[in-house]
C-alpha positions in Angstrom: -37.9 -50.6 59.1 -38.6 -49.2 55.8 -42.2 -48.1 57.1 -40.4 -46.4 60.2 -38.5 -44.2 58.2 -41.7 -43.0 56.2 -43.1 -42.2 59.4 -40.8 -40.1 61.3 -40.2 -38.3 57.9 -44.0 -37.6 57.5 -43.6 -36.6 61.1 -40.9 -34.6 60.1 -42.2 -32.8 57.4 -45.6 -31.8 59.6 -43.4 -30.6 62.1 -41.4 -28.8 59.7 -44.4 -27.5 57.8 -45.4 -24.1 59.6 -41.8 -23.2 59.9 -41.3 -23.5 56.3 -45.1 -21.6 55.5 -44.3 -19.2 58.1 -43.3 -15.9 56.3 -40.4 -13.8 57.2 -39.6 -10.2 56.9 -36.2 -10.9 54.4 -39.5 -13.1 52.2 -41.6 -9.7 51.9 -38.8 -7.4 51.9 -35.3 -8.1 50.6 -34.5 -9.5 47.2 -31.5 -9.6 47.4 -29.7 -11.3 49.9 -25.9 -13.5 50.9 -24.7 -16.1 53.6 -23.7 -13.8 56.6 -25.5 -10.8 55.6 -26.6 -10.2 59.1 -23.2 -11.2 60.5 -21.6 -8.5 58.9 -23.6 -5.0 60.2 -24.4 -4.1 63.9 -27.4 -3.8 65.5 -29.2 -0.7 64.5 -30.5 0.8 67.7 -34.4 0.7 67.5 -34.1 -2.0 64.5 -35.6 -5.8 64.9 -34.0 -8.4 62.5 -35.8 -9.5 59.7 -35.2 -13.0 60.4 -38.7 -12.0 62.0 -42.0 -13.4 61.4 -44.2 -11.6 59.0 -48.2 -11.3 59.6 -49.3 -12.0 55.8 -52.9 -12.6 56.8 -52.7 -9.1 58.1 -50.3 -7.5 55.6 -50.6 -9.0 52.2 -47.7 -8.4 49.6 -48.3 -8.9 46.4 -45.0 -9.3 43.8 -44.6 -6.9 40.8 -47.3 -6.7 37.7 -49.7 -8.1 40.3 -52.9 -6.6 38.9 -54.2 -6.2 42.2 -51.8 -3.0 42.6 -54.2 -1.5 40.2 -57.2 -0.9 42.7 -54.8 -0.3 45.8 -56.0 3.4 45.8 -58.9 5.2 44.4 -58.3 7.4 41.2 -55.0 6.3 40.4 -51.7 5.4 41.9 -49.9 6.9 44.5 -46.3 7.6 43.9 -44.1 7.6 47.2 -40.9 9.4 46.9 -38.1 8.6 49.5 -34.8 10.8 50.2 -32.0 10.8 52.6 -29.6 13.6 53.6 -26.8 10.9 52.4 -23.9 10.8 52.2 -23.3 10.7 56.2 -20.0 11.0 58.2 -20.0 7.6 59.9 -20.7 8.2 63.8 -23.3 11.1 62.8 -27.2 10.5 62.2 -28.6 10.2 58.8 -32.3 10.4 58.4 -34.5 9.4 55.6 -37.8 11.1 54.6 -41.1 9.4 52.6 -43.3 11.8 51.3 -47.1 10.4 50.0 -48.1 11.8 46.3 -52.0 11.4 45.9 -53.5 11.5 42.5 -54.7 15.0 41.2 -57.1 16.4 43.0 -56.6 14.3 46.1 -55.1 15.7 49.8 -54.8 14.8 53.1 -56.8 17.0 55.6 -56.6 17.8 59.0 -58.0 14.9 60.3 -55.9 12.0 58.4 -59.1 11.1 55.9 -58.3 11.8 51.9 -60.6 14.3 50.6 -61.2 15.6 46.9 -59.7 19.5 46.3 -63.0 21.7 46.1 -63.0 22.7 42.0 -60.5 20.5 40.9 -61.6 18.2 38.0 -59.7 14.9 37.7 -60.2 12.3 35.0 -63.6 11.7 35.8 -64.9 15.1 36.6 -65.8 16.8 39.9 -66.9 14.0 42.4 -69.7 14.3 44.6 -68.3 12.6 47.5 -66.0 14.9 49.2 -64.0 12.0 50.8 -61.8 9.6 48.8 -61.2 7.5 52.4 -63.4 9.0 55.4 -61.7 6.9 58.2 -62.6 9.2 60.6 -66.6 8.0 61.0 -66.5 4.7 58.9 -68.3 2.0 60.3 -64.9 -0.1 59.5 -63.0 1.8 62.1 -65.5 1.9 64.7 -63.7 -0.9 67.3 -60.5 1.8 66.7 -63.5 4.7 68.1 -64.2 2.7 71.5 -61.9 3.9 73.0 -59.8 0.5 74.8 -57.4 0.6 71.9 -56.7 -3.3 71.7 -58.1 -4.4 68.2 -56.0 -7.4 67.3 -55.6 -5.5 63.9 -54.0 -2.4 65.7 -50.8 -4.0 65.1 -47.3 -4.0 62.9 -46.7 -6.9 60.4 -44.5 -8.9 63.5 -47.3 -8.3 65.7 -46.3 -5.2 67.8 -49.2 -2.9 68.7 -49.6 0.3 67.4 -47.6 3.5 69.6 -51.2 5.1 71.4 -49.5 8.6 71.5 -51.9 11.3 71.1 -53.5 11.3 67.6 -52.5 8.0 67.1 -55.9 7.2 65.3 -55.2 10.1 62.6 -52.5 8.1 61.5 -53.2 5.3 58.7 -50.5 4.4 57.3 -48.0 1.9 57.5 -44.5 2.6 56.4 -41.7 -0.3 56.6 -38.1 0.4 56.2 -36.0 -2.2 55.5 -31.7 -2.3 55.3 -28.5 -4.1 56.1 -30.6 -7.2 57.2 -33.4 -5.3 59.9 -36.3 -3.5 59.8 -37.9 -0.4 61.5 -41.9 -0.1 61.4 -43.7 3.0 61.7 -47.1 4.8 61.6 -47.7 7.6 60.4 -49.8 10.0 57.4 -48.8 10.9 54.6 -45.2 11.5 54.8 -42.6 10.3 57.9 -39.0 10.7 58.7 -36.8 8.1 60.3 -33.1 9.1 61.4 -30.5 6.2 61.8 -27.5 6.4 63.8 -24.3 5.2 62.0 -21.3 4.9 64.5 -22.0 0.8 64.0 -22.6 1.2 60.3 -20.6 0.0 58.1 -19.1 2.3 55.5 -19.8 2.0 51.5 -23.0 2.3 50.0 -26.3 0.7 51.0 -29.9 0.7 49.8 -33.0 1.6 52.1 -36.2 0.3 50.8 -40.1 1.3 52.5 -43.5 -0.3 51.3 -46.6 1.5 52.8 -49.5 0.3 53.4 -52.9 1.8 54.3 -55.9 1.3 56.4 -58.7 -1.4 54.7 -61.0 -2.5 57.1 -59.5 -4.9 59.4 -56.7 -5.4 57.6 -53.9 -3.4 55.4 -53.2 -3.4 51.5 -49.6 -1.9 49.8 -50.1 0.7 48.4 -46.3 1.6 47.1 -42.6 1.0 47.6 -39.3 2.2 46.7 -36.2 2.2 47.0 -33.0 4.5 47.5 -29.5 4.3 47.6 -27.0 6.0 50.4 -23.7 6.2 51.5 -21.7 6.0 54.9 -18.1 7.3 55.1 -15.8 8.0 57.1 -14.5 11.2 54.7 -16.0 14.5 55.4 -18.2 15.2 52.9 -16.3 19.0 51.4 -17.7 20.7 48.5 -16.3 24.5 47.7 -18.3 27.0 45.9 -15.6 29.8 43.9 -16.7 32.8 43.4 -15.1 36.2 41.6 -16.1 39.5 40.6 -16.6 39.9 37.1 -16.2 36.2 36.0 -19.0 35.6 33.6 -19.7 31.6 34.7 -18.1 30.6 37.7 -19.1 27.1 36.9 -16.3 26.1 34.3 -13.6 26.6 36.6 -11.8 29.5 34.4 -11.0 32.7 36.4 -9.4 35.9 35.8 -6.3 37.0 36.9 -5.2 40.0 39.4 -8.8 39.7 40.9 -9.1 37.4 44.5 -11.2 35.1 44.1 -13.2 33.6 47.2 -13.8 30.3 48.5 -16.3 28.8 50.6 -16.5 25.3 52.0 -19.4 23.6 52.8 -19.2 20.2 54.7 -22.2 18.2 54.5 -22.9 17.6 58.2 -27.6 18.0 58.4 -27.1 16.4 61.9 -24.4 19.1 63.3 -22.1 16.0 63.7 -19.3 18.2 64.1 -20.5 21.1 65.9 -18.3 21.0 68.5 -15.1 19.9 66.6 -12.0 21.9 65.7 -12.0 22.3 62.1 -8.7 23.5 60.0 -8.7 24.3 56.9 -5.2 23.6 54.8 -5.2 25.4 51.1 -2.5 24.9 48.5 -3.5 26.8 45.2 -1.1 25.3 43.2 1.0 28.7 41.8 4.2 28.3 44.2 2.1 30.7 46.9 2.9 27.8 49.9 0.6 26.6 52.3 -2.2 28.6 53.7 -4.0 26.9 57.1 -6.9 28.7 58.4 -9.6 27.8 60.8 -12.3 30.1 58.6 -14.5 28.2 56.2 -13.6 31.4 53.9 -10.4 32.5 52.1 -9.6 34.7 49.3 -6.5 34.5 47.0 -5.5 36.3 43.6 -3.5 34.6 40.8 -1.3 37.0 39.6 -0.1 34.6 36.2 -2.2 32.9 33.4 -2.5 29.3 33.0 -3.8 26.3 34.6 -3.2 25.3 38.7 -4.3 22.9 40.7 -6.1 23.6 43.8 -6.1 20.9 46.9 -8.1 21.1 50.0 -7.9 19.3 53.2 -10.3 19.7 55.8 -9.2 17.9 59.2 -12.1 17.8 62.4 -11.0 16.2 65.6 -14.3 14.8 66.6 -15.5 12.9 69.8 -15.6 8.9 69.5 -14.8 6.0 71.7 -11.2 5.1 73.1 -10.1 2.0 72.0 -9.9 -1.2 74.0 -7.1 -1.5 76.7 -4.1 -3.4 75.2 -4.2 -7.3 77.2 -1.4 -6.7 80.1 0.5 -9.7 81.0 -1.0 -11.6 84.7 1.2 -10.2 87.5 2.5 -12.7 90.0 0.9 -12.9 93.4 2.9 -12.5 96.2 3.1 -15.3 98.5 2.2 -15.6 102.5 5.5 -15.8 103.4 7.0 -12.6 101.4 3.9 -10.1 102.3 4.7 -11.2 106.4 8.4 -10.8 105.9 7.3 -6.8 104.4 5.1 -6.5 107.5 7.8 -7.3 110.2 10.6 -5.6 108.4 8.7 -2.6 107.3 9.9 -3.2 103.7 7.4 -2.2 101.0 6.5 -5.2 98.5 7.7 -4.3 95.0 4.4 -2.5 93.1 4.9 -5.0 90.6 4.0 -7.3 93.3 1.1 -5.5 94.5 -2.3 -7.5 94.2 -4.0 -4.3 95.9 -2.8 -1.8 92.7 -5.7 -0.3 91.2 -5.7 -1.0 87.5 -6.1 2.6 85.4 -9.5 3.4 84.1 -9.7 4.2 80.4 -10.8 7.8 79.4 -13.7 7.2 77.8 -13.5 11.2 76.0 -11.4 9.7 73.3 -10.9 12.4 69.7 -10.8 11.1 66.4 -9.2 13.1 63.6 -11.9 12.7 60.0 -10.6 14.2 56.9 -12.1 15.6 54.0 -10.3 16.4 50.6 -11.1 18.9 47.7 -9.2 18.8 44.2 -10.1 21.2 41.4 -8.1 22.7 38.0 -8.4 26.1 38.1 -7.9 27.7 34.5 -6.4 31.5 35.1 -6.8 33.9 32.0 -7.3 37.9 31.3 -10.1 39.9 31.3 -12.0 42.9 31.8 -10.8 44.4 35.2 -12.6 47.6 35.6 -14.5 49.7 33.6 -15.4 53.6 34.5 -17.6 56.7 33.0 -15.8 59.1 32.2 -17.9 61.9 31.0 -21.5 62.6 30.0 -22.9 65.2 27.6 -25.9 65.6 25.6 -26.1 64.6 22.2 -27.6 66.4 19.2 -30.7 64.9 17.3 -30.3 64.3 13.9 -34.4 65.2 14.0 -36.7 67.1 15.7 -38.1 64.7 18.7 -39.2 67.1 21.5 -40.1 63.7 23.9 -36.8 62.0 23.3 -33.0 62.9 24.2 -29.8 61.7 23.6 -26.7 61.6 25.6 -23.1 60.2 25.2 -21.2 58.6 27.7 -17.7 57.9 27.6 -16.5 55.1 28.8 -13.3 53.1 29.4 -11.7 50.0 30.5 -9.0 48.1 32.3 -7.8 44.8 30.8 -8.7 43.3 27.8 -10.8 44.9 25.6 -14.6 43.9 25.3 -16.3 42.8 22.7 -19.9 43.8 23.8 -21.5 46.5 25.7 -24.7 46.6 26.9 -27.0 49.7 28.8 -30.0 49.0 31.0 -31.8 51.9 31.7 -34.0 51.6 34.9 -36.0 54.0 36.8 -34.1 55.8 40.2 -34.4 53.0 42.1 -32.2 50.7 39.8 -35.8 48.7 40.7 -37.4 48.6 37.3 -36.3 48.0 33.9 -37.2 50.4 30.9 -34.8 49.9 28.4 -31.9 47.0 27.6 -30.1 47.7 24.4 -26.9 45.6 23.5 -24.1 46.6 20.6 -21.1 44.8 19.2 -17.7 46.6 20.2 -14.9 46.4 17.4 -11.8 45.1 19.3 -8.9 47.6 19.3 -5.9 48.1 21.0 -7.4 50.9 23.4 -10.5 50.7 25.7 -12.6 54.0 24.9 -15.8 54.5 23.7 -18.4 56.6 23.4 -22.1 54.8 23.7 -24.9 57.4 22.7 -28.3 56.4 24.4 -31.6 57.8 23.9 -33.9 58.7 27.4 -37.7 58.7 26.8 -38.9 62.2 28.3 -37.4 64.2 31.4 -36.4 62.8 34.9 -33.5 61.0 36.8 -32.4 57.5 35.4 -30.5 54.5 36.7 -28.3 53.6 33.9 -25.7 50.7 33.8 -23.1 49.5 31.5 -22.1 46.3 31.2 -18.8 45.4 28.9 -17.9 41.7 28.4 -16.6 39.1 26.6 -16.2 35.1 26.7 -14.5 35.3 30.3 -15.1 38.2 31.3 -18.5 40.8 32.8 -17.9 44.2 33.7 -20.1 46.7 34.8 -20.7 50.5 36.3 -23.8 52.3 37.4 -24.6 56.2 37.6 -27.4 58.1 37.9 -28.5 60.9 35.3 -30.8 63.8 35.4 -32.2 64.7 31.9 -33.6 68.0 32.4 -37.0 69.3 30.8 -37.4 71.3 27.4 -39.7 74.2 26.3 -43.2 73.0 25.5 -42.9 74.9 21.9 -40.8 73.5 18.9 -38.6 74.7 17.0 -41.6 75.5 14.7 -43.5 77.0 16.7 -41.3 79.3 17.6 -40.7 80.1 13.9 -44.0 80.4 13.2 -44.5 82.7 16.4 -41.8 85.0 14.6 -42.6 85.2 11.4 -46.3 86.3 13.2 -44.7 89.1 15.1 -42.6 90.2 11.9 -46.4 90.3 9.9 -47.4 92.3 13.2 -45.0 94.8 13.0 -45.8 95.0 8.9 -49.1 96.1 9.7 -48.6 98.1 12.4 -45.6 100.1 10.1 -48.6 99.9 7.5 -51.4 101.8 9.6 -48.9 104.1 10.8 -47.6 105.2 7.1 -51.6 105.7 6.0 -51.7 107.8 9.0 -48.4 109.6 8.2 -49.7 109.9 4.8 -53.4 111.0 5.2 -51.8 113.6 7.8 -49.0 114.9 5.5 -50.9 114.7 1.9 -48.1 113.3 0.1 -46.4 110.1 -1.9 -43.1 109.3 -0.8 -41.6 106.2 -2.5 -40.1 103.5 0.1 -36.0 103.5 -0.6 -33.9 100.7 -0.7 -31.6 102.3 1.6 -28.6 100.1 3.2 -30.0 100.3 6.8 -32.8 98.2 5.3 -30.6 95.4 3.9 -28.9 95.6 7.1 -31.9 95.1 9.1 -33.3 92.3 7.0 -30.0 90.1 6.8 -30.2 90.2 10.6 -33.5 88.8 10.9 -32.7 86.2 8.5 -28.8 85.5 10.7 -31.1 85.3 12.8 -33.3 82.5 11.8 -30.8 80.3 10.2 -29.0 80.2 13.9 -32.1 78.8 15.7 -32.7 76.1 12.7 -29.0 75.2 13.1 -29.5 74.8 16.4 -32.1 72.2 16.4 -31.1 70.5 13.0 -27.1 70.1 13.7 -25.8 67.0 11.8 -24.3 63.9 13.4 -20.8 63.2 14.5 -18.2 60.5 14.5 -19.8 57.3 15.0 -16.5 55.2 15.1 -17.2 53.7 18.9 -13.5 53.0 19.2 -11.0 56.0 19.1 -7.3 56.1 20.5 -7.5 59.8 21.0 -11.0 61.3 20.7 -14.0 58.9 22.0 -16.6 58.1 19.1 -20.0 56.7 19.2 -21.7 53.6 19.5 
């Protein structure tokens, strides 16, 4: 008896054996895994179950640290990079995208082979093979070049055969993506995207993980995998963007107050999920305003007090989705023989509870679902520079002679608090291109007026702009100026051209007195007569006004003045 039990367990085991050596997807693929994994998630449409057979003979795997990943690709490693457009609203399609990165200098061309970049020097120099994998002509590939398409290796990992869709033979790679207990296999070149219904899905957060493979010979060697987390929910996914005029970083939630600021909502929907739904908006700002509804992504509102309010959003779509199942309704009786002939001869209607005939109501299968989305910020309201204005421009006077350069003043003021910094770009008409930024400190007082004295290199019409800030707050005013041109000679020049004219006119009064002389034969002694001293303090008034002129001293420089503007 003993010896009969050793022989059906041998039996046993050989029987058992291939099942047991056989290797399944979930053995290549998943790591981690828990009783009734599969039990728990629908049947993605398109997806097998991983409880499949995998074809190691054709698709080796090799585990982590294996040192065989290290010649899995010529020149390096290839890094694959996977993404989704996660989080998705459960019913709507999320797809996932797997890009190829070759090693430097390496690219895929037109006709699926790897080639090496023309000039680009890797590692080991310029190669003189132009084709890191030529499977376009290699002898390897030649059954996949008759033509008939049926190479036994022309298959996925369970066995299916490659798609024969035009270009099919370009393609040579594998890509495998694996989740919630199934797996999708598809070929493809260097990068593929996959898009995944969810209305079965269930909601939390899952992880999608690809290996590729590539083309070797008759057979196929990993190349790389990865993995990346996503997330179904039945939320809308809301984000707002805030933005306000003259806020200096919109990021930190801090605003100023008596300016609207507007806000945008963006709902995360790549696959246009919700298209066709009605969408309201619901705002509460949190400063005792009430509730604003509003079927316009965009509203504006102004806080009119400082201090800190909380801002909640609630988006509600009323999307299309299934109806639910009929509620069970209780077996009506039947009618017997004897009641429906006793209706016929009386002509009395049997009671429509009674009614076997009664057509039962069909469902409407247009069923809505209401999805909600929430937004919750603390907005931080405080003062700041409102508005700020020229006033008045006038030209300046150089403390020095610099015929290329000129200087004008520019008054300027403000509404709201009072800045601490003011900075000018000057920019050519166009407001296009930058020539000058120049930046200066602003003393805080209790008035905003100011006079900012800026220098213009040369003739011609200038964009300038003024900015006034401080740590909330940016506020800023453009004009254009025209700076007009100046006489080619200088102040010396022109002195010099005087004092030449006045030596002229000395000689010329000289010749004419040796003529008056020679022709009159006598001495007559020059007098010091008034008209003289009158003469010559005039020429001299009149040089000391054209140096004052050009060599006026400076003015007030205080940039901050309650009732006359200064300079800064």
């Amino acid at each position: 008896m003993e010896c009969l039990y050793c022989v059906l367990g041998f039996v046993f085991l050989v029987a058992r054996l291939p099942l047991d050596a056989a290797k399944r997807f979930h053995d290549v693929l998943g790591n981690e895994r828990y009783p009734g994994y599969l039990r728990e998630h629908s049947q993605l449409n398109g997806w097998s179950s991983d409880e499949n057979d995998w074809n190691e003979r054709l698709y080796p795997m090799w585990k982590r640290g294996d040192a065989r990943w290290r010649n899995s690709w010529k020149g390096g490693r290839v890094q694959v990079v996977l993404t989704s457009d996660s989080p998705a609203l459960v019913g709507s399609n999320m797809t996932f995208a797997v890009n190829l990165v070759f090693p430097r200098c390496q690219k895929e061309d037109a006709n699926g082979n790897i080639v090496y970049e023309k000039n680009c020097r890797n590692d080991s120099g310029l190669s003189p093979d132009p084709y890191v994998y030529n499977w376009t002509t290699s002898s390897e590939d030649s059954d996949r070049e008759s033509g008939t398409g049926q190479s036994q290796h022309n298959v996925f990992p369970d066995g299916k055969p490659f798609p024969h869709h035009h270009g099919w033979k370009k393609w040579n790679f594998v890509y495998i993506f694996h989740t919630l207990g199934q797996y999708f296999q598809k070929l493809g070149r260097c990068s593929v995207r996959v898009s995944i219904n969810t209305t079965n899905m269930t909601v939390g957060t899952q992880v999608m993980e690809v290996i590729v493979y590539r083309r070797h010979g008759r057979t196929y060697i990993p190349i790389a995998q990865v993995k990346d987390v996503y997330v179904v929910t039945d939320q809308i996914p809301v984000f707002v963007t805030m933005s306000q005029r003259n806020d200096r970083n919109s990021s930190d939630e801090t605003f100023l107050r008596d300016l609207p600021i507007k806000f945008d909502v963006l709902i995360h929907d790549p696959s246009h999920f919700l298209n066709k739904s009605a969408i309201d908006y619901k705002w509460n700002f949190g400063d005792n305003t009430g509730l604003f509804v509003s079927n316009n992504h965009t509203l504006n509102h102004t806080y009119v007090l400082n201090g800190t309010f909380n801002l909640n959003l609630t988006v509600q779509a009323t999307v299309p989705g299934p109806c639910p199942p009929p509620s069970p309704r209780p077996p009506r009786p039947t009618p017997s023989l004897a009641t429906a002939l006793k209706s016929y001869y009386s002509n009395t209607p049997v009671p429509a509870g009674d009614n076997s005939l009664e057509m039962s109501k069909i469902p409407n299968e247009n069923c809505q679902i209401n999805r909600y989305g929430h937004f919750k910020a603390t907005l931080t309201i405080v003062e700041g520079i409102l508005e700020v204005n020229i006033i008045q421009i006038a030209g300046a006077p150089m403390p020095k002679p610099k015929p290329d350069n000129s200087l004008m003043d520019f008054v300027v003021t403000c509404r709201g608090t009072i800045p601490t910094e003011v900075c000018t770009v000057i920019s050519d008409p166009t407001c296009q291109i930058v020539q000058n930024v120049v930046c200066s400190p602003v003393d805080a007082e209790e008035t905003c007026l100011l006079t900012v004295r800026r220098a213009f290199s040369g003739s011609g019409t200038y964009c300038v702009n003024f900015t006034l800030g401080d740590d909330t707050s940016l506020a800023l005013t453009s004009t254009l100026i025209s700076i007009p041109g100046k006489d080619t000679a200088s102040p010396l020049r022109t002195a010099s051209g005087a004092l030449i004219s006045v030596g002229c006119l000395a000689v010329f009064v000289a010749v004419a007195a040796i003529l008056v002389y020679k022709k009159h034969k006598e001495y007559k002694p020059i007098e010091n007569r008034p008209e003289n001293m009158v003469k010559g303090r005039g020429l001299r008034g009149f040089l000391h006004h054209t140096k004052e002129g050009f060599f006026r001293g400076n003015q007030e420089k205080d940039p901050l003045l309650k009732n006359q503007p200064g300079t800064l």
